[in-house]
C-alpha positions as CSV (number, residue, x, y, z in Angstrom):
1,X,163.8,58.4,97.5
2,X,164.6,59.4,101.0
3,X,166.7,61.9,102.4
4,X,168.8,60.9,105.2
5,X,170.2,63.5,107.7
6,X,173.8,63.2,108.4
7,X,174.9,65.1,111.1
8,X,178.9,65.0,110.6
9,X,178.5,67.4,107.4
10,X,174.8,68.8,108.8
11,X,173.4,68.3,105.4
12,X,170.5,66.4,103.8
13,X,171.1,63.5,101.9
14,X,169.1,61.0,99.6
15,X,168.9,57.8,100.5
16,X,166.9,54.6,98.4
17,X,164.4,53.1,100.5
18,X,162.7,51.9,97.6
19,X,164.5,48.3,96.5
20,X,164.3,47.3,100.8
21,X,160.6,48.0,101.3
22,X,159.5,46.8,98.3
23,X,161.3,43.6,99.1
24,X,158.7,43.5,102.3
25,X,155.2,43.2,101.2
26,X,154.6,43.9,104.7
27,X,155.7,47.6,104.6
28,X,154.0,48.2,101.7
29,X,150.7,49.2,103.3
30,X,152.3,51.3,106.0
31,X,154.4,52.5,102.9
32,X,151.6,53.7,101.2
33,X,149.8,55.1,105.0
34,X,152.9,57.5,105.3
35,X,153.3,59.0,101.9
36,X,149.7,59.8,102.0
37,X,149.2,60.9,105.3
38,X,153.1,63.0,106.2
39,X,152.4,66.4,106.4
40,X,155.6,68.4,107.6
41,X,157.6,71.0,105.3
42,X,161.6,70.4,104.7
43,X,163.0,72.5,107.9
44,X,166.9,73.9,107.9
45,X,169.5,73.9,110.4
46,X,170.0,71.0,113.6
47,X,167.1,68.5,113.5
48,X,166.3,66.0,116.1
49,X,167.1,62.5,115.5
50,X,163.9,60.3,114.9
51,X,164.0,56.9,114.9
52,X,161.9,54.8,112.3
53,X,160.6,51.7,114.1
54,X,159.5,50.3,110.7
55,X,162.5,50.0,109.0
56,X,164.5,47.1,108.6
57,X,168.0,48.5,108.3
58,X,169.7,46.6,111.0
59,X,170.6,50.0,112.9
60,X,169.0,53.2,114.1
61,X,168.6,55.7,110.7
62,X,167.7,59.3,111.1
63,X,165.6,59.8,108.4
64,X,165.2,63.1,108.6
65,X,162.1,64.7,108.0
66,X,158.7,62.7,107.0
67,X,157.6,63.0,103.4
68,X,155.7,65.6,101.6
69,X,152.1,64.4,100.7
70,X,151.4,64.1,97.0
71,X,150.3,67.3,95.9
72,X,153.1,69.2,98.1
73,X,155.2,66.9,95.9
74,X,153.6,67.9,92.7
75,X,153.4,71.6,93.1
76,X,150.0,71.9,93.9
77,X,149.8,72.7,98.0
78,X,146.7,74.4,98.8
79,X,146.4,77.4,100.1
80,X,144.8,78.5,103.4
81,X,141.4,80.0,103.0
82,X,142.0,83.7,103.7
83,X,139.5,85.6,105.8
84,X,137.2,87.8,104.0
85,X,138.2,91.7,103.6
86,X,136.3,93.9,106.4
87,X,134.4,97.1,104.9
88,X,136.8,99.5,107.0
89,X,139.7,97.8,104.5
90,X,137.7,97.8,101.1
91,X,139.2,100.6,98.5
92,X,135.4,100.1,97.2
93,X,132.5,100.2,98.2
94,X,129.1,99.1,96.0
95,X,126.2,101.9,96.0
96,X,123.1,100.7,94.6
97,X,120.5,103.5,93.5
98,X,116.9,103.4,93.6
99,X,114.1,105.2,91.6
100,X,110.5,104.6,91.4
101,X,110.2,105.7,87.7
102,X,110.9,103.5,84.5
103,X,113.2,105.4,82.1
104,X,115.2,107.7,85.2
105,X,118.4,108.9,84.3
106,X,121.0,107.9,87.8
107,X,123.8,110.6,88.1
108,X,126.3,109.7,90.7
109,X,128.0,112.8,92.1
110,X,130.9,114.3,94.0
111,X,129.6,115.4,97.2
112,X,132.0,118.2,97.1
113,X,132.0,119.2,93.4
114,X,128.9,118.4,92.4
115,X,130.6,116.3,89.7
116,X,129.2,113.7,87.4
117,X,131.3,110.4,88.9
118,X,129.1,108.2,86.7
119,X,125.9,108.1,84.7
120,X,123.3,105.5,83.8
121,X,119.9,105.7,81.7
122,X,117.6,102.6,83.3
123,X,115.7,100.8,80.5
124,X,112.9,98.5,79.9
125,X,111.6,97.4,83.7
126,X,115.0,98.8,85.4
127,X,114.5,100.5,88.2
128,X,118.0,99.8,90.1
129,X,121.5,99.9,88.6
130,X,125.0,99.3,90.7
131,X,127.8,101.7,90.8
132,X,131.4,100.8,92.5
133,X,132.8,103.7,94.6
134,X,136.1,104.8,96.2
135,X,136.0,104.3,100.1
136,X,134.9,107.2,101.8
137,X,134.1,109.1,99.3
138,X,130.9,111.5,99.5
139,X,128.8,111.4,97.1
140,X,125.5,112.8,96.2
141,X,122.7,110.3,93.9
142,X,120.7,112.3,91.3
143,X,117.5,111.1,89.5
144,X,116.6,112.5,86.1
145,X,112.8,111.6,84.9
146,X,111.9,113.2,81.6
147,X,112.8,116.6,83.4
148,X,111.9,115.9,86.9
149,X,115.1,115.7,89.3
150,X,115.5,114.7,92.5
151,X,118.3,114.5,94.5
152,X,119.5,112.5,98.3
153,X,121.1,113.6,101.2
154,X,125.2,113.6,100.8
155,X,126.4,110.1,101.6
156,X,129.8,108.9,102.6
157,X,130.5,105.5,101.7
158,X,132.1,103.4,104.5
159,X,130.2,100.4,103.4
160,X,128.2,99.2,100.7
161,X,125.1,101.0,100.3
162,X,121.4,101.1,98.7
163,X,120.2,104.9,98.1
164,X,116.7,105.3,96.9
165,X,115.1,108.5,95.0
166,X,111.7,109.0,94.8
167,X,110.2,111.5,93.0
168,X,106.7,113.1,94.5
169,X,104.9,112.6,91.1
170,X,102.8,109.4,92.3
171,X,100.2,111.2,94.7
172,X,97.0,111.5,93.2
173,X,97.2,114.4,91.1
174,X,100.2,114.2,89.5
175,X,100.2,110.6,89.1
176,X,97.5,111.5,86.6
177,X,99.1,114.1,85.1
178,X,101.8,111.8,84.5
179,X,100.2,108.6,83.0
180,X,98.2,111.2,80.9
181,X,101.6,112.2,79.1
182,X,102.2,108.7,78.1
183,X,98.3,108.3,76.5
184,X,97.3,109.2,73.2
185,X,94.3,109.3,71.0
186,X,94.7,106.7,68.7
187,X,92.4,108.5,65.4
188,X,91.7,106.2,62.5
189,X,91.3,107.7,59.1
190,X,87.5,108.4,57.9
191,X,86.2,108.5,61.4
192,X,86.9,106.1,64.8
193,X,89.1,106.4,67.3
194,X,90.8,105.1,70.4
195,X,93.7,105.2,72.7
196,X,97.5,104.2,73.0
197,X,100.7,104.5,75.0
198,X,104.0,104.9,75.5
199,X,105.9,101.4,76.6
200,X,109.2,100.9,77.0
201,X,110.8,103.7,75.4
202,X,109.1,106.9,74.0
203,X,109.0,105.7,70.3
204,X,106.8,102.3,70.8
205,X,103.1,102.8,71.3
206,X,100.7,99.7,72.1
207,X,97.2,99.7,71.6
208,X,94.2,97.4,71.0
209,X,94.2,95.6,67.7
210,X,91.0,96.7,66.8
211,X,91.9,100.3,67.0
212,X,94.1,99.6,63.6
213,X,91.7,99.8,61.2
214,X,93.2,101.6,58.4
215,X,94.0,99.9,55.1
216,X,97.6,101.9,55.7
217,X,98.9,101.7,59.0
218,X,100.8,104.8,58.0
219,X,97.9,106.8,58.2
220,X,97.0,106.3,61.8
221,X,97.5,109.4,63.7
222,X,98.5,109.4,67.8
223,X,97.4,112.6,69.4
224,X,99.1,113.5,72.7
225,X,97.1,116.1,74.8
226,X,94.3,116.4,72.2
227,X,91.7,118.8,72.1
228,X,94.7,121.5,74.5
229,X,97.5,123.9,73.9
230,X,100.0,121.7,73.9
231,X,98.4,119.2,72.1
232,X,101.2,117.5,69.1
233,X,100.9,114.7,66.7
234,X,102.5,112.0,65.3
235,X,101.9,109.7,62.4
236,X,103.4,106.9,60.0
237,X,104.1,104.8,62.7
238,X,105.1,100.8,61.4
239,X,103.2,97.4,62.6
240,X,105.5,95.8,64.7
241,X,102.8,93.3,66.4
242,X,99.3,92.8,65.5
243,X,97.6,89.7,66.9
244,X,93.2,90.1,66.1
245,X,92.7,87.6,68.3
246,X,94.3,88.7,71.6
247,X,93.5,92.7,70.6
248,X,96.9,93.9,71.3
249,X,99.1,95.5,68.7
250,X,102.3,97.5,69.0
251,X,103.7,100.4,66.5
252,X,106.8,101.9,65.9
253,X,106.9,106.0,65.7
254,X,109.3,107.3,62.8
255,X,110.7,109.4,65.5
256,X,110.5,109.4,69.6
257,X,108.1,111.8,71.1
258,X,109.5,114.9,73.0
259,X,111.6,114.5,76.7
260,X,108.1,115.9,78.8
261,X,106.0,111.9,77.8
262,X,106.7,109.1,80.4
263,X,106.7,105.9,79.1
264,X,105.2,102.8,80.6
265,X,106.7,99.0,81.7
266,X,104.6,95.5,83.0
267,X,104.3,95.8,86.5
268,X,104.2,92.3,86.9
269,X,100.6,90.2,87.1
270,X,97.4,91.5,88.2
271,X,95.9,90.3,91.5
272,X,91.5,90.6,92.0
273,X,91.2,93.8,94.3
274,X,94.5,95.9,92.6
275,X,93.6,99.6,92.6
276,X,94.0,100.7,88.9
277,X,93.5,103.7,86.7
278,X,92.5,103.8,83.3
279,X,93.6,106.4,80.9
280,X,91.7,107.1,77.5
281,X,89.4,109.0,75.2
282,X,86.3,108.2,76.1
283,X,83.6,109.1,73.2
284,X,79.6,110.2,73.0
285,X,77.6,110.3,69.8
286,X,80.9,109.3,67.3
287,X,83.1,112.0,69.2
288,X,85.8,111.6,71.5
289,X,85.8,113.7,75.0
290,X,89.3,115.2,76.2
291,X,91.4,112.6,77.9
292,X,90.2,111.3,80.7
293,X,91.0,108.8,83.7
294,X,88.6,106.3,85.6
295,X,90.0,105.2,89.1
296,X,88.9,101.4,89.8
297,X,89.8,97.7,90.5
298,X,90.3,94.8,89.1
299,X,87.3,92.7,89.6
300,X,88.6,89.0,88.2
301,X,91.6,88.0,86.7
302,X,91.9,85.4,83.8
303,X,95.1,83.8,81.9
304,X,96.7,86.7,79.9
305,X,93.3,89.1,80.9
306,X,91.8,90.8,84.1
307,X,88.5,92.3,84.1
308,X,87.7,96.0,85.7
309,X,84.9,96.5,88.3
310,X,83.0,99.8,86.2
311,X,82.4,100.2,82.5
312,X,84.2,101.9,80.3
313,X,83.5,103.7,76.9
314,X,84.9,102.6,73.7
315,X,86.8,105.3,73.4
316,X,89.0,103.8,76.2
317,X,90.2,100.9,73.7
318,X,93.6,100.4,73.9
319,X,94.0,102.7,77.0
320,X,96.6,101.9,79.8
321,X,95.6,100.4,82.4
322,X,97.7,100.9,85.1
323,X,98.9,100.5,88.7
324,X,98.3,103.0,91.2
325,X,101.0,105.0,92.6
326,X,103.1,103.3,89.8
327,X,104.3,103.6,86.3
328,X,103.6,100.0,85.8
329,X,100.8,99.1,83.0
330,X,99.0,95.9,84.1
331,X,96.2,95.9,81.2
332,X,95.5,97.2,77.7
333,X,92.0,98.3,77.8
334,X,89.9,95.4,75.2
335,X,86.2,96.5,75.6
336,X,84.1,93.5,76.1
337,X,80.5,93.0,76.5
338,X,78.1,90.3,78.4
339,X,74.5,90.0,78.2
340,X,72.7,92.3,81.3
341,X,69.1,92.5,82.1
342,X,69.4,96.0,83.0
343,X,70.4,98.6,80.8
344,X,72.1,100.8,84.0
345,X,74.7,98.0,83.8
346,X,74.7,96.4,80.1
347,X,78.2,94.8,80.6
348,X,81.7,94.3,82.2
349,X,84.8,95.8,80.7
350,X,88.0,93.9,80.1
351,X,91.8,94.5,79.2
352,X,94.4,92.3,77.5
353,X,97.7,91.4,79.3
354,X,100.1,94.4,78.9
355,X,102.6,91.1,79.0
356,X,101.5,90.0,75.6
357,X,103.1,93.6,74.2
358,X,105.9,93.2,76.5
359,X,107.0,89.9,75.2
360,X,106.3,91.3,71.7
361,X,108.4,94.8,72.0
362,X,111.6,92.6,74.0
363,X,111.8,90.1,71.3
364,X,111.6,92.7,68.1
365,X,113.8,95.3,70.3
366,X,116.7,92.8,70.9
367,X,117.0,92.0,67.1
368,X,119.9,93.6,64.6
369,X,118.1,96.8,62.8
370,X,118.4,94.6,59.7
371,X,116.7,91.8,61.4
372,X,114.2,94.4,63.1
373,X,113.2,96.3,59.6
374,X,112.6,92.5,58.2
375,X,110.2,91.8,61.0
376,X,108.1,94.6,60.5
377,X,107.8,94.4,56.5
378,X,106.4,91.0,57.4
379,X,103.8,92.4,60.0
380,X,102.5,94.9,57.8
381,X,102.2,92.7,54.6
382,X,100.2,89.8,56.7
383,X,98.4,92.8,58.2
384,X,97.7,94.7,54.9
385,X,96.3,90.8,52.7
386,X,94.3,90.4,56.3
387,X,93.0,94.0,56.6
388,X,89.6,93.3,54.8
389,X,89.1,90.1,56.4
390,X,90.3,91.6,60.4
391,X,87.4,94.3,60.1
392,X,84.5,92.0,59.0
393,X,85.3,89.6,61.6
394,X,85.6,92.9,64.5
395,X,82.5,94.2,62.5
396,X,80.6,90.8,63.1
397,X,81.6,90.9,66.8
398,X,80.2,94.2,67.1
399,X,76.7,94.3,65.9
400,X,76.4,90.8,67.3
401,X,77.4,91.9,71.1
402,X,75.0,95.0,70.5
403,X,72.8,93.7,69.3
404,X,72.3,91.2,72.5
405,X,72.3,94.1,74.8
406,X,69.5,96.0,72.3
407,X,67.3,92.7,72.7
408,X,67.6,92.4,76.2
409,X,67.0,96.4,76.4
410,X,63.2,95.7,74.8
411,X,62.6,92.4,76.2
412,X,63.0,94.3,79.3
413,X,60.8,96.9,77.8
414,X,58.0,95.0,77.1
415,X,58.2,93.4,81.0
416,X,57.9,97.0,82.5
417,X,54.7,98.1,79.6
418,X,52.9,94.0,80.9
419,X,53.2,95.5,84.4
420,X,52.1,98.8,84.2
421,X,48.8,96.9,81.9
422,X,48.7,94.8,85.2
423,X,48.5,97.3,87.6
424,X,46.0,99.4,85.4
425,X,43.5,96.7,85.2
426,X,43.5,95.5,88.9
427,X,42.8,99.1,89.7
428,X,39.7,98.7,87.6
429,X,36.1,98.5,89.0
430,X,33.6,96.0,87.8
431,X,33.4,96.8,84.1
432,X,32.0,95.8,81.0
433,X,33.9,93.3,78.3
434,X,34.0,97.2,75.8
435,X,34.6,99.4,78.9
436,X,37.4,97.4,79.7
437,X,38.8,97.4,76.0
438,X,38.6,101.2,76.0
439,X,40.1,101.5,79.5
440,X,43.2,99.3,78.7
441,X,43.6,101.2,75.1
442,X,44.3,104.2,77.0
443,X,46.6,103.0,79.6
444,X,48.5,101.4,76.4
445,X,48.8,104.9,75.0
446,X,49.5,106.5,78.4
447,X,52.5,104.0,78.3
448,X,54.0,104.9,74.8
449,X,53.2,108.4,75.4
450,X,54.9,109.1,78.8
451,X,56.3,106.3,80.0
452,X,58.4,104.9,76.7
453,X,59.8,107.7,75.6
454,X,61.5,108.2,79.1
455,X,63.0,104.5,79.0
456,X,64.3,105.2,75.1
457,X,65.8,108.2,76.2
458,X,67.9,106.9,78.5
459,X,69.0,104.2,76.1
460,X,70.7,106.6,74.2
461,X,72.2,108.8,76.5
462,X,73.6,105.7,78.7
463,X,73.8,102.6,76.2
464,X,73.9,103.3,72.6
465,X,77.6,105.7,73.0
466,X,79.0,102.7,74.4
467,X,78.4,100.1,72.1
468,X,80.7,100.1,69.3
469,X,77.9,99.1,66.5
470,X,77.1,102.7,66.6
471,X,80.9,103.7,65.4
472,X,80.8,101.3,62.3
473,X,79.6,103.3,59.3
474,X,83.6,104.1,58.1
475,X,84.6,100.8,58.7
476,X,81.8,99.3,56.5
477,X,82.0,101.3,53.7
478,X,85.9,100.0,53.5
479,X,84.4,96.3,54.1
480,X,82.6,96.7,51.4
481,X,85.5,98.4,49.2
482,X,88.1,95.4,49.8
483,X,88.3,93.2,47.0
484,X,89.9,90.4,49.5
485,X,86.6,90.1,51.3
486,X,84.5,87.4,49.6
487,X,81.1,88.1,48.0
488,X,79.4,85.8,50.8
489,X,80.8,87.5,53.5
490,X,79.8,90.7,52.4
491,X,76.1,89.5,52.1
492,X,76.0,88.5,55.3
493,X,77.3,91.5,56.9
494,X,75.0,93.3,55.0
495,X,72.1,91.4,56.3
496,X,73.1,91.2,60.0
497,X,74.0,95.3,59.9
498,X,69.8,96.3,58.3
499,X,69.1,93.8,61.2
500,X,70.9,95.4,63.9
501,X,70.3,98.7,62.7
502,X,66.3,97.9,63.1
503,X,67.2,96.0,66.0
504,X,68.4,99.5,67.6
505,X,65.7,102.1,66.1
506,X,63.3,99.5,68.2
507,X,65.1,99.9,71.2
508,X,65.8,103.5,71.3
509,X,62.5,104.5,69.7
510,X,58.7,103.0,70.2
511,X,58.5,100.8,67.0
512,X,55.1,101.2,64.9
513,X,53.7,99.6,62.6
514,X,53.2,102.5,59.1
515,X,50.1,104.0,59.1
516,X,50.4,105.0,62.8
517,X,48.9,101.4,64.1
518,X,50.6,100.4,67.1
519,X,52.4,96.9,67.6
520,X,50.9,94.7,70.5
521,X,52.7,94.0,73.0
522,X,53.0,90.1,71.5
523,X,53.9,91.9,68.3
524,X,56.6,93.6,69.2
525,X,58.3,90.7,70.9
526,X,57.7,88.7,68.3
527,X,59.2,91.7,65.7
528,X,62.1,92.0,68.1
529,X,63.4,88.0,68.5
530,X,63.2,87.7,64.7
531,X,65.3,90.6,64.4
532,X,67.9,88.9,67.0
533,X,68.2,86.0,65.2
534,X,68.9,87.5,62.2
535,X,71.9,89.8,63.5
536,X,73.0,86.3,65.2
537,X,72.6,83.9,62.7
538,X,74.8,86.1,60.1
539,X,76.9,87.7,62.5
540,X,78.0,84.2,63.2
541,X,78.6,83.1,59.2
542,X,80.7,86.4,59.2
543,X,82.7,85.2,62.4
544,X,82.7,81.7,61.5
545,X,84.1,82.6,57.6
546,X,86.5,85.7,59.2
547,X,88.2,83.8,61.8
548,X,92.0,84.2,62.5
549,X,94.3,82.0,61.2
């Protein structure tokens, strides 16, 4: 239907096209051309003729004007693209705050009040958050971190913005001081002990699974600022992640700890040559020293665990180990050994993934609290049928990596006594078969008197605190107690502990036959390698019998 102009009345009116262009198959092409391609609105008032050379009508038409495309005639015109809003025009503006501290509360205020406009508490790894802002308002963005506030310059928004506020409690001392708030000393009933910290929020404390060695979870205790006047403790914490085999484990406190402890987030993955710190507890002769941090770097880093370039005590287990400059935890502190020929450097320390309590804490911390009290019930009821088993195996572990370093401590021993018997009889002159006997007899007491005793001393003043064998008397009394642990496993802890237990008195001491007769230098090693592969050989049924499921 077309609409025909008529210019006696100056109106519009319809006119069928329809029955003579469909009798021209012809038109119907051109037809189709024009209703898809016409373009022009319907215009009032005088129009100009036009002149339709197409049509067949046997006279000039005005057909007034062209027709609408389709989806004009529909209803559905598109409509121009407008031309994005210029800042100076915006009622808002977005302001985007900064902080360099996990768990900073962001204040957004009135520049000329001082007013709270807005207020958000950052969570988990947050360390942004977007506010929206009347235009050219001024406004003032306040930090709060556990008690620490910092505040930026007045800002008047006539765009959007990104403020950041930093607090000065990175530098080197107070960085410290901070990731010291978050540690604890993780005690474990009837002697032992370790470290923790705060992650995510300050009610969730990770730690290395081997630092849970009570029979009740319950009765773990988490000492913040132990051993000083402002030293406060917390207790029945619930098993929300224990995993033996990756030595991580995460607990619940009943309650959080007070406003004044940071709490720690993943910094993302470890890189070889990352400046670190490492908080803990470290511990000599079954004690634990004051908390303590160890600057250092990350020396290697292996799927889900990075190894640190110095030593550290086992005291440090389950110890942060962090960033520095940041609250970001890279590491939780494992405590592994590796055979070393010298006893100044018996082994290389290494931490778990703080990822692996990440993902743990996210999952449990985003169920229902009906869901969430399930989850832990289940933890702790694997964990408690398990407990017996979990500290044979650790148990195993221990007197077998000690062991190692105590055998290589006194083969190295016995390398040092053949070349001070070297050097003693080149120096000799020409001497009878006797004279020679009696000569190297006293250069063999000379050696266990003065020389021996030097070397064993500083085997137990540098080795035997680290090694965790030393630690294990508690631990294998309850071994002993738990009617889950089989009879066989029992025996063969037994067996590998006498032998590792012999295994050190040789190393830290000068081993003698009774009666006062002195072991030869083939005697000894041969005394020493039997002792070895005893510790191994049942260490390894313990392992084998122990091993996570």
């Amino acid at each position: 239907m077309l609409r025909k102009y008529d210019h006696q009345s100056k109106q519009i009116m319809n006119t069928s096209l329809c029955h003579a262009v469909l009798k021209s198959p012809a038109l119907i092409g051109c037809w189709a051309l024009l209703f898809l391609c016409s373009g022009c609105q319907d215009q009032g008032g005088d129009l100009p003729p036009v002149t339709n050379a197409n049509q067949n009508t046997g006279g000039s038409v005005n057909p007034g004007p062209p027709i609408q495309p389709a989806d004009q005639m529909l209803g559905n015109a598109p409509t121009p693209a407008s031309a994005p809003t210029p800042d100076s025009a915006k009622k808002e503006f977005q302001l985007t705050a900064r902080t360099d501290l996990f768990g900073s509360t962001i204040s957004i205020l009135d520049g000329a009040t001082s007013e709270v406009i807005e207020e958000f508490t950052l969570t988990k790894g947050e360390l942004t958050h977007e506010f929206t802002i009347p235009r050219e308002k001024t406004v003032v963005v306040q930090a709060n971190a556990f008690g620490h506030v910092q505040q930026s310059a007045p800002v008047q928004l006539t765009k959007n913005e990104e403020v950041s506020v930093e607090f000065d409690l990175l530098g080197e001392a107070d960085f410290r001081e901070l990731i010291k708030s978050a540690t604890c000393l993780v005690r474990i009933p009837d002697g032992g002990f370790g470290s923790g910290f705060l992650y995510g929020d300050r009610q969730t404390i990770v730690t290395a699974a081997h630092c849970v060695a009570a029979k009740n979870v319950g009765d773990l205790k988490y000492t913040f600022y132990p051993d000083e006047s402002r030293e406060v403790t917390y207790e029945n914490a619930r098993l929300l992640f224990y995993d033996q085999k990756q030595d991580v484990a995460v607990l619940r406190l009943a309650e959080p700890v007070s406003e004044e402890h940071y709490w720690l987030w993943s910094g993302g993955s470890a890189a070889q040559g990352d400046e670190v710190l490492v908080m803990g507890n470290p511990g000599r002769n079954g004690e634990y020293d004051p908390m303590y941090a160890r600057s250092c770097k990350v020396a290697a880093v292996r799927p889900d665990e990075l190894r640190l370039d110095v030593e550290i005590y086992p005291g440090y287990s389950g110890g942060p180990v962090v960033r520095s400059g940041t609250t970001q935890v890279l590491g939780v502190v494992s405590y592994k050994i590796i055979q070393s020929d010298n006893y100044e450097q018996v082994g290389y320390s290494f931490a778990r993934s703080s990822d692996i309590a990440g993902d743990a804490f996210t999952q449990w911390i985003n169920l229902s609290e009906e869901l969430q009290e399930g989850h832990i019930t289940r933890v702790e009821d694997r964990y408690s049928r398990e407990f017996g088993r979990n500290l044979a195996h650790n148990a195993a572990i221990a007197y077998y990596g000690d062991s190692a370093v105590y055998t290589i401590i006194c083969i190295s021993l016995l390398q040092d006594y053949k070349i001070h018997m070297i050097r003693k009889l080149a120096e000799l002159p020409p001497l009878t078969l006797s004279q020679r006997r009696l000569v190297l007899k006293k250069a063999h007491e000379e050696y266990l008197k003065d020389i021996a005793p030097d070397i064993a001393e500083k085997v137990r003043e540098r080795v035997s605190p680290k090694l965790r064998g030393t630690h294990l008397d508690s631990e294998h009394k309850l071994i002993m107690e738990d009617e889950s642990v089989s009879r066989t496993v029992k025996d063969s802890l037994e067996k590998s502990r006498a032998a590792y237990l012999q295994l050190k008195e040789a190393a830290e001491t000068i081993v003698k036959k009774k009666k006062g007769e002195d072991r030869t230098a083939e005697e000894f090693e041969m005394f020493i390698l039997e002792l070895w592969g005893d510790v191994r050989f049942n260490a390894e049924e313990v392992i084998t019998a122990t091993a996570p499921r």
